[in-house]
Predicted model as a PDB file, atoms N, CA, C, CB and O in Angstrom, pLDDT in the B-factor column:
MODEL        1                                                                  
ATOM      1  N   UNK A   1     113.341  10.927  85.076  1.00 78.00           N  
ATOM      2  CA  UNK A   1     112.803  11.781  86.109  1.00 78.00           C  
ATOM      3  C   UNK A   1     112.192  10.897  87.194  1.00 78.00           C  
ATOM      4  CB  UNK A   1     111.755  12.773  85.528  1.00 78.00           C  
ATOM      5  O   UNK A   1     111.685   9.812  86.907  1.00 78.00           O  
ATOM      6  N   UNK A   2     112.246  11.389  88.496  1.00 85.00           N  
ATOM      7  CA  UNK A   2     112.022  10.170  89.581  1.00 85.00           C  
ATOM      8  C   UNK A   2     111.317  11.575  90.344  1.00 85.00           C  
ATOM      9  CB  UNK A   2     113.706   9.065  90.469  1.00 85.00           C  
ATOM     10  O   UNK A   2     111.871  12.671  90.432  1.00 85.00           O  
ATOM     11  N   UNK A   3     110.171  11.279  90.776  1.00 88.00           N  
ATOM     12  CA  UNK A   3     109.056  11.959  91.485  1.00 88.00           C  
ATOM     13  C   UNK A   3     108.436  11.348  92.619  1.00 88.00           C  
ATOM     14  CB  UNK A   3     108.056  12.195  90.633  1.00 88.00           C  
ATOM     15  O   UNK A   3     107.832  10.302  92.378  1.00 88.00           O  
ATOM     16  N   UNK A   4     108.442  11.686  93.594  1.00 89.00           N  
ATOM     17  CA  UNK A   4     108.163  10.919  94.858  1.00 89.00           C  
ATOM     18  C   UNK A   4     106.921  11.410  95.602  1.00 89.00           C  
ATOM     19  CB  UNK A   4     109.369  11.011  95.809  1.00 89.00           C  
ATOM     20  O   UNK A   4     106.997  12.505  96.158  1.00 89.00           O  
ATOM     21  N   UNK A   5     105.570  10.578  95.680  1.00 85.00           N  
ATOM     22  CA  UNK A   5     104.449  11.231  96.123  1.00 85.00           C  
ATOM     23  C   UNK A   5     104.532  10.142  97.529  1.00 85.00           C  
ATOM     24  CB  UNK A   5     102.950  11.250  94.935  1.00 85.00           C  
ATOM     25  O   UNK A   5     104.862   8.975  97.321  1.00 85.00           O  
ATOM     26  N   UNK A   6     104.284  10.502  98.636  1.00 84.00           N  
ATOM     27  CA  UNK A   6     103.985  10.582  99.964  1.00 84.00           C  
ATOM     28  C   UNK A   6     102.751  11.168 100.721  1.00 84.00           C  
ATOM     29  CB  UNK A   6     104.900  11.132 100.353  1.00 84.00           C  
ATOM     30  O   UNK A   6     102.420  12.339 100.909  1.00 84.00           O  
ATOM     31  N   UNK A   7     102.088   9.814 101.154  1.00 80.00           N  
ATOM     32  CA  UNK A   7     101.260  10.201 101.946  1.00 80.00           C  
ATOM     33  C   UNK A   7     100.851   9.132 103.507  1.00 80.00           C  
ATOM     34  CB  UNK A   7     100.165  10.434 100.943  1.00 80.00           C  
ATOM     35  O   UNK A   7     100.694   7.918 103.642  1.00 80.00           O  
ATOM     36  N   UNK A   8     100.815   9.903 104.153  1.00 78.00           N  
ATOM     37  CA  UNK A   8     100.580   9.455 105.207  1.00 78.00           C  
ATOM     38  C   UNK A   8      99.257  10.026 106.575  1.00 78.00           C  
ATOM     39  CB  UNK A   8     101.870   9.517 105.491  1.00 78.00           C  
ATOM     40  O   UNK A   8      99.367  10.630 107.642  1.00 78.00           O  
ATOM     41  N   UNK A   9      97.742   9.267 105.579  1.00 74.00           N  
ATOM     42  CA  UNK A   9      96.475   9.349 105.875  1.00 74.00           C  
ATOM     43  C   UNK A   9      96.080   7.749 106.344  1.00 74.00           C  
ATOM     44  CB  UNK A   9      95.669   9.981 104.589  1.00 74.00           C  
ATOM     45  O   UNK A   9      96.550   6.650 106.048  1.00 74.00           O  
ATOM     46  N   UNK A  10      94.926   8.222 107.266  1.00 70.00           N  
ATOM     47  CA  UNK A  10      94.635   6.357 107.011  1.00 70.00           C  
ATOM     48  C   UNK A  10      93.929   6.275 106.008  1.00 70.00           C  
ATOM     49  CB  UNK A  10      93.773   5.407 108.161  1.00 70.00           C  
ATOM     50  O   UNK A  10      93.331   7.265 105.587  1.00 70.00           O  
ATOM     51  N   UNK A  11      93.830   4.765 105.260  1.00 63.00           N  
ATOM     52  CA  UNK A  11      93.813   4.108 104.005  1.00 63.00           C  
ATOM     53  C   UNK A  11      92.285   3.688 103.804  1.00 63.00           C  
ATOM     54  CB  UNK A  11      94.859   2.847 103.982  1.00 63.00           C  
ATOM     55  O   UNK A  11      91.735   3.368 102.750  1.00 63.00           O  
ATOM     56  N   UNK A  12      91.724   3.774 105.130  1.00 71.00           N  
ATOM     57  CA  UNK A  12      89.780   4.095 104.728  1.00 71.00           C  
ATOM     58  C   UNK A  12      89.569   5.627 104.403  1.00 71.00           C  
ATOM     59  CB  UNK A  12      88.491   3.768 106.372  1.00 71.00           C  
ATOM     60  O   UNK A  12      88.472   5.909 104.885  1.00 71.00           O  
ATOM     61  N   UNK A  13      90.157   6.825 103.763  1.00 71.00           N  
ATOM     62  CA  UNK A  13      90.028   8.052 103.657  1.00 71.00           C  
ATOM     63  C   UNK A  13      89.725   7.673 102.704  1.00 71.00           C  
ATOM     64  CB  UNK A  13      90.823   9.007 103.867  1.00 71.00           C  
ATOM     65  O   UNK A  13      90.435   6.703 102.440  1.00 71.00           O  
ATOM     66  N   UNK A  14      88.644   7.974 101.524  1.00 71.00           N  
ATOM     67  CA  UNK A  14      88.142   8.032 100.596  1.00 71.00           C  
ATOM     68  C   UNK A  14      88.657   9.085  99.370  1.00 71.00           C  
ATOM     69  CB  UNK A  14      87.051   8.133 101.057  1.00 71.00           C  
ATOM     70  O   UNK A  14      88.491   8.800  98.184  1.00 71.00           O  
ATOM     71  N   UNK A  15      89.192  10.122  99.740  1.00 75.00           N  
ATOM     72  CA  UNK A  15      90.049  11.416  99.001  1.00 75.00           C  
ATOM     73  C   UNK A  15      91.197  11.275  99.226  1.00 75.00           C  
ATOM     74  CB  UNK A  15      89.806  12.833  99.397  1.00 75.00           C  
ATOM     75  O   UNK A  15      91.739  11.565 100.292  1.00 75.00           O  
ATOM     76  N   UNK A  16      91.843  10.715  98.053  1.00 76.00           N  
ATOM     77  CA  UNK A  16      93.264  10.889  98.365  1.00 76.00           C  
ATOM     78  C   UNK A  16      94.118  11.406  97.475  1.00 76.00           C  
ATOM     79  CB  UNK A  16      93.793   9.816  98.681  1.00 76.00           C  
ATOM     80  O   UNK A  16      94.478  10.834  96.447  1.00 76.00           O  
ATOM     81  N   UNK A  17      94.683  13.182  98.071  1.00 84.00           N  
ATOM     82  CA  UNK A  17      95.253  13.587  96.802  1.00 84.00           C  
ATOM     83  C   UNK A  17      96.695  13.745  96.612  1.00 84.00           C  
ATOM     84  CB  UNK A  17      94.726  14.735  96.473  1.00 84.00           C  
ATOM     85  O   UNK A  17      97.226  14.701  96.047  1.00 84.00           O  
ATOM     86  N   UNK A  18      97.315  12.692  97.148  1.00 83.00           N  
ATOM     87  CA  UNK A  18      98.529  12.527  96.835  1.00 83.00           C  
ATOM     88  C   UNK A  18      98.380  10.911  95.584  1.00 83.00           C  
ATOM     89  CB  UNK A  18      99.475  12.396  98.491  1.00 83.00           C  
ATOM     90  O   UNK A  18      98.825  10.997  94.440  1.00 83.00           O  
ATOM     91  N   UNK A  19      97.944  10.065  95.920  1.00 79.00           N  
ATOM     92  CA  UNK A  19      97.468   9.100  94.367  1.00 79.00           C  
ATOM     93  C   UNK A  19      97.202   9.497  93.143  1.00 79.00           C  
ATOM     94  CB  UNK A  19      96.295   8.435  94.408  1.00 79.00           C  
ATOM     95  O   UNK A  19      97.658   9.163  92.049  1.00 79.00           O  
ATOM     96  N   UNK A  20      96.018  10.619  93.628  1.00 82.00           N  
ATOM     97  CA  UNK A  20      95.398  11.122  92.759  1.00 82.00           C  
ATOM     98  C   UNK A  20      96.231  12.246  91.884  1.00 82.00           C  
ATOM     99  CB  UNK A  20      94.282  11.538  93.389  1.00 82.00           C  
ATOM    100  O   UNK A  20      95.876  12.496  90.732  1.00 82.00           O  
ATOM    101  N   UNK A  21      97.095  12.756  92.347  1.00 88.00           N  
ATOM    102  CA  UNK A  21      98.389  14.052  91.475  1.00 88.00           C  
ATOM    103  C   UNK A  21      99.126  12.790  90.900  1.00 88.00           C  
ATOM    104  CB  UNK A  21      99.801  15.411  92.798  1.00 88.00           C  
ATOM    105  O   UNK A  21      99.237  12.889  89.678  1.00 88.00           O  
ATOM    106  N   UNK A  22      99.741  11.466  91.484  1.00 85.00           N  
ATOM    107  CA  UNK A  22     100.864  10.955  90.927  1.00 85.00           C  
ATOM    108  C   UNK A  22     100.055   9.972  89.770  1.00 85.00           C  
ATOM    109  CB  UNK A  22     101.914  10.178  92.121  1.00 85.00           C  
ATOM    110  O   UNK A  22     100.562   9.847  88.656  1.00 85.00           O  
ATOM    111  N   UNK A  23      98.978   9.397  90.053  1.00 83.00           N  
ATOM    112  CA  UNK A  23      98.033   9.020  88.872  1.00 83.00           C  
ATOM    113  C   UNK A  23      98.039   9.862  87.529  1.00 83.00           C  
ATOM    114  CB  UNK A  23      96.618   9.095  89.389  1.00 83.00           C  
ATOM    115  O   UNK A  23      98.723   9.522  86.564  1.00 83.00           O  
ATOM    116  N   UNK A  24      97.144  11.100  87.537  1.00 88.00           N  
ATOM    117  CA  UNK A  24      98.111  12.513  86.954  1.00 88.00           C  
ATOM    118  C   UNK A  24      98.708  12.639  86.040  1.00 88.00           C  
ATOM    119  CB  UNK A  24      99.047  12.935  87.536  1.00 88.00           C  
ATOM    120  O   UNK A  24      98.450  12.775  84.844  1.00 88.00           O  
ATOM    121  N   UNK A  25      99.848  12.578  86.815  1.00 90.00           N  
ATOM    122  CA  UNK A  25     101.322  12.962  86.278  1.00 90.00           C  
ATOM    123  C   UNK A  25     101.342  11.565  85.306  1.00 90.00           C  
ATOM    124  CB  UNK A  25     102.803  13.107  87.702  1.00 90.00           C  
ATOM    125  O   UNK A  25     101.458  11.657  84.084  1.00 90.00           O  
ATOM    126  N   UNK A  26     101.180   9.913  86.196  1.00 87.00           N  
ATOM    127  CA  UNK A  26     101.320   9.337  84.948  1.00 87.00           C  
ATOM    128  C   UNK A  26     100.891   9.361  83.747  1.00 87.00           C  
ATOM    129  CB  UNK A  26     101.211   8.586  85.030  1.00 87.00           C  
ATOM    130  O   UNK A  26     101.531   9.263  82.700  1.00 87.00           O  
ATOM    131  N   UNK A  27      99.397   9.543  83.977  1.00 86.00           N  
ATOM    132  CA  UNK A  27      98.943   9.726  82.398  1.00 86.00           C  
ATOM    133  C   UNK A  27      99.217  10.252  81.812  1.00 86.00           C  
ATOM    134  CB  UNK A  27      98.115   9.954  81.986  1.00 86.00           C  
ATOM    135  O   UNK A  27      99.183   9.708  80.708  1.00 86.00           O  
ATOM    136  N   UNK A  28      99.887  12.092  81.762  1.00 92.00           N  
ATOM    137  CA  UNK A  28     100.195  12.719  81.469  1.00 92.00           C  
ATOM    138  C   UNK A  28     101.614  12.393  80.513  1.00 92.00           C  
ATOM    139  CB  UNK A  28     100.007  13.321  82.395  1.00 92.00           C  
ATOM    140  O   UNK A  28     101.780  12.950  79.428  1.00 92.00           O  
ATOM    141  N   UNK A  29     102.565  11.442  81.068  1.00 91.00           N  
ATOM    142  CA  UNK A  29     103.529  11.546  81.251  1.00 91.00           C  
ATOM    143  C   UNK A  29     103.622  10.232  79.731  1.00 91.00           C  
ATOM    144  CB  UNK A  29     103.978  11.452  82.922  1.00 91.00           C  
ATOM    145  O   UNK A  29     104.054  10.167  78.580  1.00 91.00           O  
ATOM    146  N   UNK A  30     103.102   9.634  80.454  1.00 88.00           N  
ATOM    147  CA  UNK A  30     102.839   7.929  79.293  1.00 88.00           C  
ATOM    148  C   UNK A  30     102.146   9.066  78.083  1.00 88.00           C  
ATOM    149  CB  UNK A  30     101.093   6.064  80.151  1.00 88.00           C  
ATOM    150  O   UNK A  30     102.785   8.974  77.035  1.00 88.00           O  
ATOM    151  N   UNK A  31     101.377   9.761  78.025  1.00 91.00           N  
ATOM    152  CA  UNK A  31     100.484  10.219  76.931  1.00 91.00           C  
ATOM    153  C   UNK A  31     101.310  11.640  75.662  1.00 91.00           C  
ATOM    154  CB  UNK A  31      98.963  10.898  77.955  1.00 91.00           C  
ATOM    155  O   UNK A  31     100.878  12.333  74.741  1.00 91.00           O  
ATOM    156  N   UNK A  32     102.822  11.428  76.445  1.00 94.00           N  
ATOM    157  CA  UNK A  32     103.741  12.233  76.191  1.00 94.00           C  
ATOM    158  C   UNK A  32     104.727  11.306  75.411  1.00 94.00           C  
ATOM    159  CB  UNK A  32     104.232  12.920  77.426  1.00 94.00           C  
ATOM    160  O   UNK A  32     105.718  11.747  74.828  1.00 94.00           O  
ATOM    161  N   UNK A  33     104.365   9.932  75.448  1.00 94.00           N  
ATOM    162  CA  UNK A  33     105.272   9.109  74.925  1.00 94.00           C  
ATOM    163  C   UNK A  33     106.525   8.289  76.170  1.00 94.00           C  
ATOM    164  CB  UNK A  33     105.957  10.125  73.786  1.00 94.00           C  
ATOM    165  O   UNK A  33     107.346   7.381  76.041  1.00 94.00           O  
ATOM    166  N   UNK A  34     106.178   9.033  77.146  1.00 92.00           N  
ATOM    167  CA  UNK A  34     107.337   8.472  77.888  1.00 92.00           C  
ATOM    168  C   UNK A  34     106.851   7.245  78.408  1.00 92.00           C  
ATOM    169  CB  UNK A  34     107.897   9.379  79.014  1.00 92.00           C  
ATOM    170  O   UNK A  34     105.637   7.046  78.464  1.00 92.00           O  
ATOM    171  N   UNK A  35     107.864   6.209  78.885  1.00 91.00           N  
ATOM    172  CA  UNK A  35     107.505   5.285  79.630  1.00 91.00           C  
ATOM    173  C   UNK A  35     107.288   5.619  81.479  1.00 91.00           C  
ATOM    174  CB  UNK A  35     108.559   4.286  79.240  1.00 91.00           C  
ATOM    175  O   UNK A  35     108.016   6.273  82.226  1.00 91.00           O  
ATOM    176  N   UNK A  36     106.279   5.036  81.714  1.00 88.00           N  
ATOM    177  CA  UNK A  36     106.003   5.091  83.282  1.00 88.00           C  
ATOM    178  C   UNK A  36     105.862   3.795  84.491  1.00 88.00           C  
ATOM    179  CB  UNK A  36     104.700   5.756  83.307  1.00 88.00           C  
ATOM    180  O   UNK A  36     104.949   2.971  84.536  1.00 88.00           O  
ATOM    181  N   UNK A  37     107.053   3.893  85.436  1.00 86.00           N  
ATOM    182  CA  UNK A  37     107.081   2.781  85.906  1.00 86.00           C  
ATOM    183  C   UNK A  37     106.365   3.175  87.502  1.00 86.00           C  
ATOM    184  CB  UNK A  37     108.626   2.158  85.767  1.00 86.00           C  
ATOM    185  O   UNK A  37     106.979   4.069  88.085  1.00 86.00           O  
ATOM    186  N   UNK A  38     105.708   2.868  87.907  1.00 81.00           N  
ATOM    187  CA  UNK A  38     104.850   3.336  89.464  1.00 81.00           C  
ATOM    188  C   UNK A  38     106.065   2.376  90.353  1.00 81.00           C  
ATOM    189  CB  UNK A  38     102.592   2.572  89.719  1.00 81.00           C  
ATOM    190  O   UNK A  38     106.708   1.367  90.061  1.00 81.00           O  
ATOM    191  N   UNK A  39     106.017   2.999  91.206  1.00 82.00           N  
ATOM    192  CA  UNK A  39     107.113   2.030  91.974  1.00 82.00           C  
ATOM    193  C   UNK A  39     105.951   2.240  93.710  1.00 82.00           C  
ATOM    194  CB  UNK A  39     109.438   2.995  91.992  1.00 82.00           C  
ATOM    195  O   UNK A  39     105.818   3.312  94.301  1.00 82.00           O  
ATOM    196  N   UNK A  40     105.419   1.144  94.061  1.00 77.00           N  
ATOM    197  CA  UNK A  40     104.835   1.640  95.378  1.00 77.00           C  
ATOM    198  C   UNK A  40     105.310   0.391  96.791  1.00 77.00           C  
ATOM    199  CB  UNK A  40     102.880   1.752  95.074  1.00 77.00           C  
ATOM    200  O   UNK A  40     105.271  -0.836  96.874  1.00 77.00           O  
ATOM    201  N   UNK A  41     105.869   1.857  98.018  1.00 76.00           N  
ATOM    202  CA  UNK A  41     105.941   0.781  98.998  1.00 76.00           C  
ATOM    203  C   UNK A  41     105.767  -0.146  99.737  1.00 76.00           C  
ATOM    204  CB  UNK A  41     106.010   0.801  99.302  1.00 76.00           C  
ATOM    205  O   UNK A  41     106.570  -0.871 100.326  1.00 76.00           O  
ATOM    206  N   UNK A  42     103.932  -0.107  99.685  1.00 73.00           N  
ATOM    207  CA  UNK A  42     102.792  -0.924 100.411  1.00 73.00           C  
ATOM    208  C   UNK A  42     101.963  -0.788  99.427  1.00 73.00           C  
ATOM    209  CB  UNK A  42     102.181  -0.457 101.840  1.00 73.00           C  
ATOM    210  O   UNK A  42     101.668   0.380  99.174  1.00 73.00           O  
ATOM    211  N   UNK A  43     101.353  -1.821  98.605  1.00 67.00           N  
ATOM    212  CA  UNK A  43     100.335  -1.808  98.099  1.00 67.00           C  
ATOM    213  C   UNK A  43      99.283  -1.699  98.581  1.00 67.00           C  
ATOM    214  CB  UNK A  43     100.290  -2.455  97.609  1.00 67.00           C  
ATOM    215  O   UNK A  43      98.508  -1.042  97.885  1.00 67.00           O  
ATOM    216  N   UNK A  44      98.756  -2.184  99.803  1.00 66.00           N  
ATOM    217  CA  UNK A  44      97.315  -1.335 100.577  1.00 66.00           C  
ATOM    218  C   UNK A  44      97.709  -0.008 100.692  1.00 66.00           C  
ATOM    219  CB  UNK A  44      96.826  -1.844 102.263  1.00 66.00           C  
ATOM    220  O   UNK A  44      96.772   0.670 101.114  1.00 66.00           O  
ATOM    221  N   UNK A  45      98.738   0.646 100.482  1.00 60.00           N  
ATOM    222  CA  UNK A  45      98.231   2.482 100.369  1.00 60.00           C  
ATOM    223  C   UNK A  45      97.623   2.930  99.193  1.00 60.00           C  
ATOM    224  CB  UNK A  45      99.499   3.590 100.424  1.00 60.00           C  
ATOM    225  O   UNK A  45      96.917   3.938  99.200  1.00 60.00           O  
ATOM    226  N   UNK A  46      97.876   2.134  97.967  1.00 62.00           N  
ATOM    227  CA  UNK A  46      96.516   2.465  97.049  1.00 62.00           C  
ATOM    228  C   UNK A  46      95.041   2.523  96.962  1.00 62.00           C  
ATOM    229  CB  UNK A  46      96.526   1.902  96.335  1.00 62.00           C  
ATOM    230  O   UNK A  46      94.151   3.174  96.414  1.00 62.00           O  
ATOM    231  N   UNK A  47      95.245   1.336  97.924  1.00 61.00           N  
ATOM    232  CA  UNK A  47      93.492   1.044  98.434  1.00 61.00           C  
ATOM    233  C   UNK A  47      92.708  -0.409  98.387  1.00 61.00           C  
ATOM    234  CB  UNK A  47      92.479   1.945  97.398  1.00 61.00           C  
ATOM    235  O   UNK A  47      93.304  -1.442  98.082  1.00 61.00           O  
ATOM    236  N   UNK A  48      91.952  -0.388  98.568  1.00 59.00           N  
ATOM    237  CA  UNK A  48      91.439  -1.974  98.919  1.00 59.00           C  
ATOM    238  C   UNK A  48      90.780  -2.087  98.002  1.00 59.00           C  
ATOM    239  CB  UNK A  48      90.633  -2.406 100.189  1.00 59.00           C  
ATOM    240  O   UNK A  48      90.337  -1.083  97.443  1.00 59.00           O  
ATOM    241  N   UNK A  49      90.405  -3.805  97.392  1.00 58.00           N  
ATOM    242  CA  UNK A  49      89.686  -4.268  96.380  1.00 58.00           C  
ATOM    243  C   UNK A  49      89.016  -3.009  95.167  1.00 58.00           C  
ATOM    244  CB  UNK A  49      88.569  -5.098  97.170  1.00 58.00           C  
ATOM    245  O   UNK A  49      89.697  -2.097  94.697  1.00 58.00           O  
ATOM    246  N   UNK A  50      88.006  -3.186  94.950  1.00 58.00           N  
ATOM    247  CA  UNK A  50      87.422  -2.240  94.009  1.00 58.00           C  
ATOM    248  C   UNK A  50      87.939  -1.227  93.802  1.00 58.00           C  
ATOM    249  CB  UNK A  50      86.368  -1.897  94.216  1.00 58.00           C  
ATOM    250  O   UNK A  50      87.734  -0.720  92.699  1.00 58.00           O  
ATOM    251  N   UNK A  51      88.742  -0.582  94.694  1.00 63.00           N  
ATOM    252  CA  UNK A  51      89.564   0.881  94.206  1.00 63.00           C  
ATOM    253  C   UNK A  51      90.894   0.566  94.209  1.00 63.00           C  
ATOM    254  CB  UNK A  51      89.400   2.263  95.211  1.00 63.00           C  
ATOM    255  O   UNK A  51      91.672   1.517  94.277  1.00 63.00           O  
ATOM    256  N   UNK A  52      91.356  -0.576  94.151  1.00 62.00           N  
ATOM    257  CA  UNK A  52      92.261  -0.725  93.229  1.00 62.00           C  
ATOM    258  C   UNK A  52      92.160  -0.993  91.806  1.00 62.00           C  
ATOM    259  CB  UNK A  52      92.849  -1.469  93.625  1.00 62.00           C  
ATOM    260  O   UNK A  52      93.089  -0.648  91.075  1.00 62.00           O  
ATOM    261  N   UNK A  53      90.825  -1.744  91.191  1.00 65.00           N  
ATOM    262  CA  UNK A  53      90.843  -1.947  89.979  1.00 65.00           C  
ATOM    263  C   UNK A  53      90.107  -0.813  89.600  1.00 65.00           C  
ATOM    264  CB  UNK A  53      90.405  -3.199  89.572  1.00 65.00           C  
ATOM    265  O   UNK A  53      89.853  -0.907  88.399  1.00 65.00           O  
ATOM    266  N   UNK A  54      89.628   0.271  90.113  1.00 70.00           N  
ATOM    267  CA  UNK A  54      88.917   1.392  89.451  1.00 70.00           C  
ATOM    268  C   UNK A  54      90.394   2.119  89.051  1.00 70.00           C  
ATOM    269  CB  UNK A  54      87.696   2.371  90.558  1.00 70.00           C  
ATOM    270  O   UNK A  54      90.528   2.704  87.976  1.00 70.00           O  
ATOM    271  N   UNK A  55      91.496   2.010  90.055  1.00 66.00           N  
ATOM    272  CA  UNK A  55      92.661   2.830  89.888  1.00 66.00           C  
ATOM    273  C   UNK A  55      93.524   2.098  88.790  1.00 66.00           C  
ATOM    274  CB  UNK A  55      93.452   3.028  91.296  1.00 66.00           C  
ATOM    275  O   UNK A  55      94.504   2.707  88.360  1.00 66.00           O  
ATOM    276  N   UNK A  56      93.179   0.567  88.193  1.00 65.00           N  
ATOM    277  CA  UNK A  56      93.515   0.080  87.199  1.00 65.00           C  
ATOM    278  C   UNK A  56      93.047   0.696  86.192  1.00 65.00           C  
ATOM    279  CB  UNK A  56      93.315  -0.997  87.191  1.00 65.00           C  
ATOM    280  O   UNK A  56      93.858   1.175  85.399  1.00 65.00           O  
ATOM    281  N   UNK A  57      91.600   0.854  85.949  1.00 69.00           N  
ATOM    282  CA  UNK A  57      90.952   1.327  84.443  1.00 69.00           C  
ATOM    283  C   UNK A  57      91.555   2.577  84.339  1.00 69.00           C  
ATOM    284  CB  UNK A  57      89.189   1.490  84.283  1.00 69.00           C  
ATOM    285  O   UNK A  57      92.239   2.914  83.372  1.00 69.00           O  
ATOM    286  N   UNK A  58      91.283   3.389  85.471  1.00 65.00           N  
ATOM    287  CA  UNK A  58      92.275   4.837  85.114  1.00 65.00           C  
ATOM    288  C   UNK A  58      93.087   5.220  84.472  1.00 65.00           C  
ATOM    289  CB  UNK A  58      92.861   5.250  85.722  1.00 65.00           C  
ATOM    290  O   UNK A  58      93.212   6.408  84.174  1.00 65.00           O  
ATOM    291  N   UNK A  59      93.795   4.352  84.124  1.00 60.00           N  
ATOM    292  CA  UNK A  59      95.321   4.750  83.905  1.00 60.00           C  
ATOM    293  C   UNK A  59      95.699   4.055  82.951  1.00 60.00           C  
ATOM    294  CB  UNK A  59      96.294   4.552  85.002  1.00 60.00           C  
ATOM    295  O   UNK A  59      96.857   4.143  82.543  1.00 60.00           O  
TER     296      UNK A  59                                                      
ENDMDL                                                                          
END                                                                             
C-alpha cells in the first residue's frame, strides 16, 4: 500500500497535520505487523533539530 501525505505550509508552523496523520498511520500500520518504509522529499519538511528527534521517539 503506497499513501501519499502532502503538505505545503511553511516549515516554522508548529501544527502540522499532514506529518502528524502519516506518523499515525505508521504506527498503526508497523503495530499491525506490517513493515513501514517513510519515503520523504525534503527532509526540512519534517522539521528542524529537536522536532525531528521528538518525531524520532514517536514512532
Amino acid at each position: 500500500m503506497i499513501r501519499v501525505f502532502s503538505e505545503k505550509i511553511s516549515t516554522r508552523v508548529t501544527h502540522r497535520p499532514e506529518p502528524e496523520r502519516a506518523v499515525t498511520l505508521a504506527r498503526e500500520t508497523r503495530a499491525a505487523g506490517i513493515v513501514v518504509t517513510p519515503v520523504v522529499h525534503e527532509h526540512k519538511r519534517l522539521g528542524h533539530g529537536l522536532a525531528l528527534t521528538e518525531l524520532a521517539e514517536r514512532t
